[in-house]
C-alpha positions as CSV (number, residue, x, y, z in Angstrom):
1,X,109.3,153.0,151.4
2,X,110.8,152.9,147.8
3,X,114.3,151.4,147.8
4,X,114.6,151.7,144.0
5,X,114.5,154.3,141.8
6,X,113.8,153.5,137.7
7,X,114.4,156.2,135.3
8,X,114.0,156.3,131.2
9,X,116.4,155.9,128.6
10,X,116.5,158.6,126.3
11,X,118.7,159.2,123.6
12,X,121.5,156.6,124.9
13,X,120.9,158.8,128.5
14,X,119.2,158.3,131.9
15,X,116.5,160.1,132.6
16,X,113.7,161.3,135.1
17,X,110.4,162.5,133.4
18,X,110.5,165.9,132.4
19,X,108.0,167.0,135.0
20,X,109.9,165.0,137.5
21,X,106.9,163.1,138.3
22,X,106.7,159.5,139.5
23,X,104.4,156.4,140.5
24,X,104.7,153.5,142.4
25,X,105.8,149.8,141.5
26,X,104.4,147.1,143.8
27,X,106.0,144.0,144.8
28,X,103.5,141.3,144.5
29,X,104.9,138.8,146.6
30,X,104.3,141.7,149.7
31,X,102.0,143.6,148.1
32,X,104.0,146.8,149.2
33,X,105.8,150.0,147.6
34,X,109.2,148.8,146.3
35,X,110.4,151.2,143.9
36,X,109.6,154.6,141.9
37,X,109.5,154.8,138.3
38,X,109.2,158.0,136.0
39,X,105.5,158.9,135.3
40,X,106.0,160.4,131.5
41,X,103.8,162.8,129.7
42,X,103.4,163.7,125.8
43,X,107.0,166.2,126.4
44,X,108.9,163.0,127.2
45,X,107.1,160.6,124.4
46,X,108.3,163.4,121.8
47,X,111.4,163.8,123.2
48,X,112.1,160.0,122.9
49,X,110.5,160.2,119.6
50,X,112.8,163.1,118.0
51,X,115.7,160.7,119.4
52,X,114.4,157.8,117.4
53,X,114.0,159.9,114.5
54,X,117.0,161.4,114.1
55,X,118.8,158.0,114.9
56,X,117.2,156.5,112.0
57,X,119.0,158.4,109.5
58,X,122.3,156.5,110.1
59,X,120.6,153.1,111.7
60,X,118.6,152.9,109.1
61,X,121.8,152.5,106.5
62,X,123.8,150.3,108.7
63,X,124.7,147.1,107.0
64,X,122.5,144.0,108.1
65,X,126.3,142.6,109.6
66,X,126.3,145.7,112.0
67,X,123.4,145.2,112.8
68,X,124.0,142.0,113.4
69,X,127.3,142.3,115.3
70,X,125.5,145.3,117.5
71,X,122.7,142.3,118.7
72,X,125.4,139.5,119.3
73,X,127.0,141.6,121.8
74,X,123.8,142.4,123.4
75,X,123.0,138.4,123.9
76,X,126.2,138.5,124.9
77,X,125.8,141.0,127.7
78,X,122.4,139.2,128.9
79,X,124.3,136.0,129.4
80,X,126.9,137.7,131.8
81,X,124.3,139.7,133.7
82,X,122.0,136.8,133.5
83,X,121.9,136.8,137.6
84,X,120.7,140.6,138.0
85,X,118.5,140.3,135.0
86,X,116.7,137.3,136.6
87,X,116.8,139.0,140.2
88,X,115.1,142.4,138.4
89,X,112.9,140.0,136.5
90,X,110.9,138.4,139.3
91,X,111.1,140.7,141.6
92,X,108.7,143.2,139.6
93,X,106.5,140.2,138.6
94,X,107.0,137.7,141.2
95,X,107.9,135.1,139.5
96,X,109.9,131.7,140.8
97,X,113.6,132.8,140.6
98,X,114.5,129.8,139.9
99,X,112.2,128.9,137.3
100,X,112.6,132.0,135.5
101,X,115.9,131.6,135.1
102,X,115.6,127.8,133.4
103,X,112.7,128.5,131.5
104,X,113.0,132.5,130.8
105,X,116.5,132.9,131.0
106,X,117.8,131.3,128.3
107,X,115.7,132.3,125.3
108,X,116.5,136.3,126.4
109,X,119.7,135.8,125.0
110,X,118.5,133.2,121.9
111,X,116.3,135.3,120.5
112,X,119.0,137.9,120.1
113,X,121.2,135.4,118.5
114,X,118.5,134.1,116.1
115,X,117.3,137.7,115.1
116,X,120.9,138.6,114.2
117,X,121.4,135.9,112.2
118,X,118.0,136.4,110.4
119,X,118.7,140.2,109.7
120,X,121.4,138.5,107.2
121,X,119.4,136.7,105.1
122,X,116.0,138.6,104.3
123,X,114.6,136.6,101.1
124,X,112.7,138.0,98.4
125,X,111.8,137.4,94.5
126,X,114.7,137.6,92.4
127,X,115.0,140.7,90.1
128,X,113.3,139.6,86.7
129,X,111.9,140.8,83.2
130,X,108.5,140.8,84.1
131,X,107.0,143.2,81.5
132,X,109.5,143.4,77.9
133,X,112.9,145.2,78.3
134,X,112.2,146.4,82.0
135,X,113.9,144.6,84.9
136,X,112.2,144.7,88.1
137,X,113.1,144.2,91.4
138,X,112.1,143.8,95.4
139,X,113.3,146.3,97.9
140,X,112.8,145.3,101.7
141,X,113.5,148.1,103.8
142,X,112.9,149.3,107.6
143,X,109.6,150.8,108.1
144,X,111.2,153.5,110.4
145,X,110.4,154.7,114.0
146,X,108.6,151.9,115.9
147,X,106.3,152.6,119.1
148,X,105.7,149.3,121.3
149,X,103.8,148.5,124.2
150,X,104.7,145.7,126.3
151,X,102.8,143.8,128.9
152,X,103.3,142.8,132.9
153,X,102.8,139.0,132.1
154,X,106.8,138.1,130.6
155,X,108.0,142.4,130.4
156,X,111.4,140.9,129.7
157,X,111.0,138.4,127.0
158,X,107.8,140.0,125.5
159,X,110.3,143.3,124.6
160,X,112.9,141.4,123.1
161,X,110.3,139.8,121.1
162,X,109.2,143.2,120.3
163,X,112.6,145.0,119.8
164,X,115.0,142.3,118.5
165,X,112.9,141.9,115.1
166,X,112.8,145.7,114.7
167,X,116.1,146.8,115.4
168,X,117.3,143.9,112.9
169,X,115.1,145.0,110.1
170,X,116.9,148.9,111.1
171,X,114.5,150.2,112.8
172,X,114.8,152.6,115.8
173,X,112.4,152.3,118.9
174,X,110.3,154.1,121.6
175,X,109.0,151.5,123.7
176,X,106.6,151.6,126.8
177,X,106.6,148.6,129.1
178,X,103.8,147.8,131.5
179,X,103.8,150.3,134.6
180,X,103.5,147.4,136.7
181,X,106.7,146.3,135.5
182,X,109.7,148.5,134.1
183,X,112.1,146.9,135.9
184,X,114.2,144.5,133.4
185,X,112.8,146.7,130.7
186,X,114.7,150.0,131.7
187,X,117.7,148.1,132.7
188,X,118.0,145.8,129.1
189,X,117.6,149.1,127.6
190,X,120.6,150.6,129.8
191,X,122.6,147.7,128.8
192,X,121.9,148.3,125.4
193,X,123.1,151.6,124.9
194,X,126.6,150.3,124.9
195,X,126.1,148.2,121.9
196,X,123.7,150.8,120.1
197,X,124.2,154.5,118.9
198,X,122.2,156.7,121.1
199,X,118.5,157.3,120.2
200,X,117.9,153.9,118.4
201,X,116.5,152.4,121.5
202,X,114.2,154.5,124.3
203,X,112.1,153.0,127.1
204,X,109.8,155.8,128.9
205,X,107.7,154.3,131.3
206,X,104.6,155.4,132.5
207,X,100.7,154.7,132.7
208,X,98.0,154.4,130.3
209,X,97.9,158.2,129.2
210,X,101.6,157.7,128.8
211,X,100.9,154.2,126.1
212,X,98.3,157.0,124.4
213,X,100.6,160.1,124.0
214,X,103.0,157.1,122.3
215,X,100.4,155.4,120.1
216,X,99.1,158.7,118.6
217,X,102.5,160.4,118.2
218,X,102.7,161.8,114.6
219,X,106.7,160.8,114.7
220,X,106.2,156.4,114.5
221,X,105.3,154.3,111.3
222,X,104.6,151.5,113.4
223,X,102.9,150.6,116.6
224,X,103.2,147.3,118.0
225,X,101.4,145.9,121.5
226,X,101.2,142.7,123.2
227,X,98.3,143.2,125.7
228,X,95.0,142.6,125.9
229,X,92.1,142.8,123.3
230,X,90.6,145.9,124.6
231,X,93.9,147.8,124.4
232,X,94.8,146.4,121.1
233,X,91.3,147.8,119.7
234,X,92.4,151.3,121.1
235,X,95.7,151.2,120.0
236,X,94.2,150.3,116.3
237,X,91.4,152.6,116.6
238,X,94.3,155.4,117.2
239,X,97.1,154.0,114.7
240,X,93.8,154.1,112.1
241,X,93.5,158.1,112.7
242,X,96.7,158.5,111.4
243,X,97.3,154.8,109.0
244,X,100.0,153.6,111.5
245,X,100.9,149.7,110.6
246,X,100.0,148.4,113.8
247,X,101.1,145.3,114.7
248,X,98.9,143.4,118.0
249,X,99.7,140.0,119.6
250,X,96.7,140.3,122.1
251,X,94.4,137.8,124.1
252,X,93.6,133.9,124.0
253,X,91.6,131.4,125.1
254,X,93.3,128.5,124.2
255,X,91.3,125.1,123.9
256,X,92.7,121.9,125.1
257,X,91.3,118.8,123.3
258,X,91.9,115.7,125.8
259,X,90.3,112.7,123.2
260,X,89.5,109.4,124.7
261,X,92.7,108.0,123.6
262,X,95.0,110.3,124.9
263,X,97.5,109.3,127.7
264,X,95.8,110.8,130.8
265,X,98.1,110.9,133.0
266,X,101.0,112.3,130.6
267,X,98.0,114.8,129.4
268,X,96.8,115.9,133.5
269,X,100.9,116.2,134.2
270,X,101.6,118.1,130.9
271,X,98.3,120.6,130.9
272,X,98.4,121.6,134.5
273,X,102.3,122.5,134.0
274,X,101.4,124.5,131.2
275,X,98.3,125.8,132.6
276,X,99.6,127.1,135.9
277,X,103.1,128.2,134.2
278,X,103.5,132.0,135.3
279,X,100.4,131.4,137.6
280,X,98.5,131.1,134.0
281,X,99.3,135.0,133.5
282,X,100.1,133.9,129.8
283,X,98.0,134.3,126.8
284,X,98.6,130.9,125.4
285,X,97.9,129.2,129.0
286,X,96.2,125.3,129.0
287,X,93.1,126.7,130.8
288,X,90.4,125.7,128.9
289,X,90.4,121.7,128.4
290,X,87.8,119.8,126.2
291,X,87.5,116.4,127.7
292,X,86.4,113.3,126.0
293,X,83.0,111.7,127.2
294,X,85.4,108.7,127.9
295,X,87.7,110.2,129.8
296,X,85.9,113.1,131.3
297,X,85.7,111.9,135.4
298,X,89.0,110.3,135.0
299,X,90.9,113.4,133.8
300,X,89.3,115.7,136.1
301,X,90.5,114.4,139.5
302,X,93.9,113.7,137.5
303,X,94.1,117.3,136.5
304,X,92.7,118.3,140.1
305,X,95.3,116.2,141.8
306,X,97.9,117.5,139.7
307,X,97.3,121.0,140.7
308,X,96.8,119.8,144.6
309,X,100.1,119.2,144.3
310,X,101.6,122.3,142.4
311,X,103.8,124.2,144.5
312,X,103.0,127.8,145.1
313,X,104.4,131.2,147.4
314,X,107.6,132.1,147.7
315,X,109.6,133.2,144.8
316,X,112.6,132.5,146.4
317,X,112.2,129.0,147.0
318,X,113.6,126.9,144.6
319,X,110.6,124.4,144.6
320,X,108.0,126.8,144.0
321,X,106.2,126.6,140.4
322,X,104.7,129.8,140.4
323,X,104.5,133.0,142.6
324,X,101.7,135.7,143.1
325,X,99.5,136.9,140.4
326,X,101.4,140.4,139.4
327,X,99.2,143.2,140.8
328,X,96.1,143.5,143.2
329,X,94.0,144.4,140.2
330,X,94.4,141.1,138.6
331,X,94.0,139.3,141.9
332,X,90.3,140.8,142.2
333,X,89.8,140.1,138.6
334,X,90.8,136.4,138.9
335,X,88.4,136.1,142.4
336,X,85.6,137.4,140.4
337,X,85.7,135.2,138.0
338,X,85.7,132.5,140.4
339,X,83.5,133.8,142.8
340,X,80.5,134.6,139.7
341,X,80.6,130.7,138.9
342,X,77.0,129.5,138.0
343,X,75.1,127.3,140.3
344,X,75.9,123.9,137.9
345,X,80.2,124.4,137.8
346,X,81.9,123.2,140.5
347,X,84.9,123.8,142.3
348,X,86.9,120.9,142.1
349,X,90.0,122.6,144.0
350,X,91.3,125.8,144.8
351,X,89.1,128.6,144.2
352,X,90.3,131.1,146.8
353,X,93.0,133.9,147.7
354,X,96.1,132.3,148.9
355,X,96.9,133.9,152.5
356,X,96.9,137.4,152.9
357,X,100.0,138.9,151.9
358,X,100.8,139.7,148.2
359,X,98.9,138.6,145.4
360,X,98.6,134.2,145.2
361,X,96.3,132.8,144.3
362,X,95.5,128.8,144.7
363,X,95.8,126.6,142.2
364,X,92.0,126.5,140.7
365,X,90.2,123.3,138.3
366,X,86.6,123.7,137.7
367,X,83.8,121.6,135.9
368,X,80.3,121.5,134.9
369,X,81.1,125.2,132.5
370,X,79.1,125.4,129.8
371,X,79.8,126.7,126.5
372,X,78.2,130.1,127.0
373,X,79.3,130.8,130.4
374,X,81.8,133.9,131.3
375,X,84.8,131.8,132.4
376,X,84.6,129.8,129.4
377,X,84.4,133.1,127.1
378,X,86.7,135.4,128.8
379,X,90.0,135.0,129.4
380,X,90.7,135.0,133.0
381,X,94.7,135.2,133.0
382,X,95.3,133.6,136.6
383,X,95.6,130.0,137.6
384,X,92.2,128.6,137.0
385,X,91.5,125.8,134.7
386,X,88.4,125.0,133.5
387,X,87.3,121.0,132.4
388,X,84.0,121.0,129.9
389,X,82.5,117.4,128.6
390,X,82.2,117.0,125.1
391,X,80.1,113.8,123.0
392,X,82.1,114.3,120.0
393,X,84.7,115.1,117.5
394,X,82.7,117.4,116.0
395,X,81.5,119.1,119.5
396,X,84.8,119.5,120.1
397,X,86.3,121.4,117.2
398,X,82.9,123.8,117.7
399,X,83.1,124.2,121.2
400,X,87.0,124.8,120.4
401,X,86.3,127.5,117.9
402,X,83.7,129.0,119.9
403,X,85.7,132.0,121.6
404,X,86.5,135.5,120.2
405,X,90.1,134.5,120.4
406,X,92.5,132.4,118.3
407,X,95.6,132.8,119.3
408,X,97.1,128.9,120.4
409,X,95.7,125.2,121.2
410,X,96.4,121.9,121.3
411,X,95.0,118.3,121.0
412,X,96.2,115.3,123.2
413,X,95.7,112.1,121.1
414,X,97.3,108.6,119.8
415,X,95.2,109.1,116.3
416,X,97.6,110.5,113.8
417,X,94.9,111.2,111.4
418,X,92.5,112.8,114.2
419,X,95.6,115.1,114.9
420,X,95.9,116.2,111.5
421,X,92.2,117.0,111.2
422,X,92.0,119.2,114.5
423,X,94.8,120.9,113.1
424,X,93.5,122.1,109.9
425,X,90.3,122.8,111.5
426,X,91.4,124.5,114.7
427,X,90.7,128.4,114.1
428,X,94.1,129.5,116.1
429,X,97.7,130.5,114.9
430,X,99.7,128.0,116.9
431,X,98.2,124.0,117.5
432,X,100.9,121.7,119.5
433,X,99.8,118.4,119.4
434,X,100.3,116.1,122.8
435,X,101.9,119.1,124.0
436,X,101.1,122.4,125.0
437,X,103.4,126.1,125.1
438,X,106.9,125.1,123.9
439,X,108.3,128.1,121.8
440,X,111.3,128.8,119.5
441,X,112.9,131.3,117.9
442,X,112.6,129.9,114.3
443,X,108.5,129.1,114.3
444,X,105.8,132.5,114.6
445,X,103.7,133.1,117.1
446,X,100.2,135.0,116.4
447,X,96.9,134.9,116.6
448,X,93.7,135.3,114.5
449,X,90.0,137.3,115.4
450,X,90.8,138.9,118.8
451,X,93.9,137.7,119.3
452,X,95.4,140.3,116.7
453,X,97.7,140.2,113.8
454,X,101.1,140.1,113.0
455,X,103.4,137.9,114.1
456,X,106.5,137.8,116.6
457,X,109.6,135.7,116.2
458,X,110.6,133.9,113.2
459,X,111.3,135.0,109.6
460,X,108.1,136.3,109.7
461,X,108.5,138.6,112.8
462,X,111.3,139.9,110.9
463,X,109.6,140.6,107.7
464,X,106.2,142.3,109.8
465,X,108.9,145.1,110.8
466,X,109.9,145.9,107.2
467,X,108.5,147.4,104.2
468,X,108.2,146.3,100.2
469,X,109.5,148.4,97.3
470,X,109.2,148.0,93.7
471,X,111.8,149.4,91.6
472,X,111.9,149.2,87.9
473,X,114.1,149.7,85.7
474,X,113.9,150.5,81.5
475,X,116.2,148.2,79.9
476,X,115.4,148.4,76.2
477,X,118.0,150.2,73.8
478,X,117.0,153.3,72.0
């Protein structure tokens, strides 16, 4: 039985769905019924819509300092609800409650802080005479209404990523998070409406038909989407209908360079942390390592070892790394993938369901992929990590390249020079060097190919949710 009921936030208001329909939210960890959330149709997506609209027309002339005051106070608000937030958080995704709030927490409330700041000091080219007695100038204004689409992996974080940018640029927003997960998202927006006028912020959650009716709305200027590569392609093919700016931070496959030189067991600890993080439900995950012919064996049964050891199962225990993958249909997806492996990979560890309640999965290394195999081209989004053999530098940086994605990577390596060269090289929009998944506020985050375009946080996350304008001006005296 449901013990919770979500609803949308419309025009600074709760809400059911017009037709009063709902769905069911799962909790991984059981596997069971939890909650209810509002099942919305096209009436509610244009309902949120004409709120957004008609918000914009006094959001959208607010001085970047209000708009700047109106997010400090929502950081603000995070950080003294930071325990329900967190609760909310992993209980929809089932993620380590006290992991999440170390490693989640704190940037939910950063990000605010940085994007005010940033909405303050917007660069451009200074105004000039660029053609004889005409002065020109650069006009950066908000694009408008904004529809985003968030995912199940991070539904917390990836909004503000999504909303903070936009709302400090002027936008106003109709967002749609994941049905798997509209807990934290329909509460941050509740939250919000005390610090925002009503309308300039509307979650409606809802299924897939619901992300459609919100992507093809006539109303928005702007789609945005973190999710995978085949909703990103329909969400472009449907902004393209109408020449919606779209804006898609979609799938990866992120490569792992481990060269001969590295530190291997620094590199086993670091890339199993950051491969198993969020039960490797993260686009940027360390899943796909590129071993040096040196070090190959040796890393293996480090890496292997390593993930031995990973704790895993209940969220609530404070030990526990990571919980259960976040819905049954991810579960089966992650199994396939394991259970299709060709006759020469082999499971090093793992490989199977962990127990029979909710959705865990064991910590998973395999070896002996080759370069054409599915795991290695298709992102698999669960705990697995997969260990290829490579002769050299070169082989490396192709195998590397090799994937439809580019979205993050990273080389492990004592050779300054070597490091510089992977970087250049390396077709992805994020390389960390003897490292692998820190982010900050100040530094983008996108990808290239399938991974999308456009980037989130930063300056530049900013600037994607603004427009340019020329003005010119005649100078010259009659």
């Amino acid at each position: 039985m449901a013990d919770k009921t979500f609803r949308n936030v419309v025009n600074g208001e709760l809400v059911d769905s017009v037709s009063g329909e709902t769905y069911d939210v799962i909790d991984p960890t059981t596997g069971e019924v939890y909650a209810q959330a509002p099942k919305s149709g096209a009436e509610d997506v244009d309902r949120a819509y004409r709120a957004a609209a008609t918000a914009f027309e006094t959001w959208g002339e607010t001085t970047p300092q209000d708009r700047s005051n109106a997010l400090l106070k929502l950081a603000d608000a995070i950080e003294s609800r930071v325990e329900e937030i967190n609760q909310v958080e992993c209980r929809d995704t089932g993620k380590p409650l006290g992991l999440t709030m170390a490693e989640e927490m704190p940037y939910a409330s950063d990000h605010f802080r940085f994007f005010a700041g940033a909405a303050r000091v917007l660069e451009g080219k200074s105004a000039g005479e660029y053609m004889a007695d005409h002065t020109s100038w650069v006009r950066r204004e908000p694009i408008g209404v904004v529809g985003q689409v968030t995912p199940w992996n991070y539904p917390l974080l990836m909004m503000i990523w999504k909303i903070a940018p936009a709302l400090a640029a002027g936008n106003t927003i109709v967002l749609k998070p994941s049905d798997t997960t509209p807990a934290s998202s329909t509460l941050l927006a509740e939250i919000a409406q005390e610090f925002l006028p009503p309308g300039v912020l509307n979650v409606v959650t809802g299924d897939r038909d619901t992300g459609r009716e919100l992507v093809a709305h006539k109303i928005p200027q702007m789609v945005a989407i973190t999710g995978s590569v085949r909703a990103g392609m329909e969400v472009a093919g449907s902004a393209a209908a109408d020449l919606k700016k779209v804006h898609l931070e979609l799938g990866g496959k992120a490569p792992v360079i481990v060269f001969d030189d590295a530190d291997i067991e620094k590199a086993a600890e670091g890339i199993a942390g950051a491969g198993l993080f969020n039960a490797g439900q993260d686009c940027t995950a360390a899943t796909r390592i590129l071993a040096g012919p040196g070090v190959h064996d040796e890393f293996v049964a480090a890496l292997a070892e390593q993930a031995r050891g990973m704790p895993t199962g209940d969220p609530a225990n404070e030990d526990t790394y990571y919980g259960p993958l976040n819905n049954a249909d991810q579960l089966s997806r992650v199994s396939g993938m394991v259970d299709r492996l060709p006759d020469h990979a082999k499971v090093e560890t793992g490989g199977t369901r962990q127990g029979s309640v909710g959705y865990f999965y064991e910590p998973t290394v395999l070896s002996g992929l080759q370069q054409d195999d599915e795991q290695i081209q298709t992102e698999i989004f669960g705990p697995v990590m997969t260990v290829q053999k490579f002769s050299d530098e070169a082989e490396a940086l192709r195998w590397a390249n090799g994937v439809q994605y580019g979205l993050a990577s990273s080389v492990w390596t004592k050779d300054h020079a070597r490091a510089l060269r992977m970087s250049k090289r390396l077709d992805f929009g994020c390389v960390w060097i003897n490292t692998h998944i820190p982010f900050i506020s100040e530094m983008p985050h996108g990808g290239f190919k399938h991974s999308g375009y456009g980037k989130d946080l930063s300056m530049y996350g900013l600037e994607d949710y603004t427009r340019i304008k020329h003005v010119m001006s005649y100078i010259g005296q009659d």
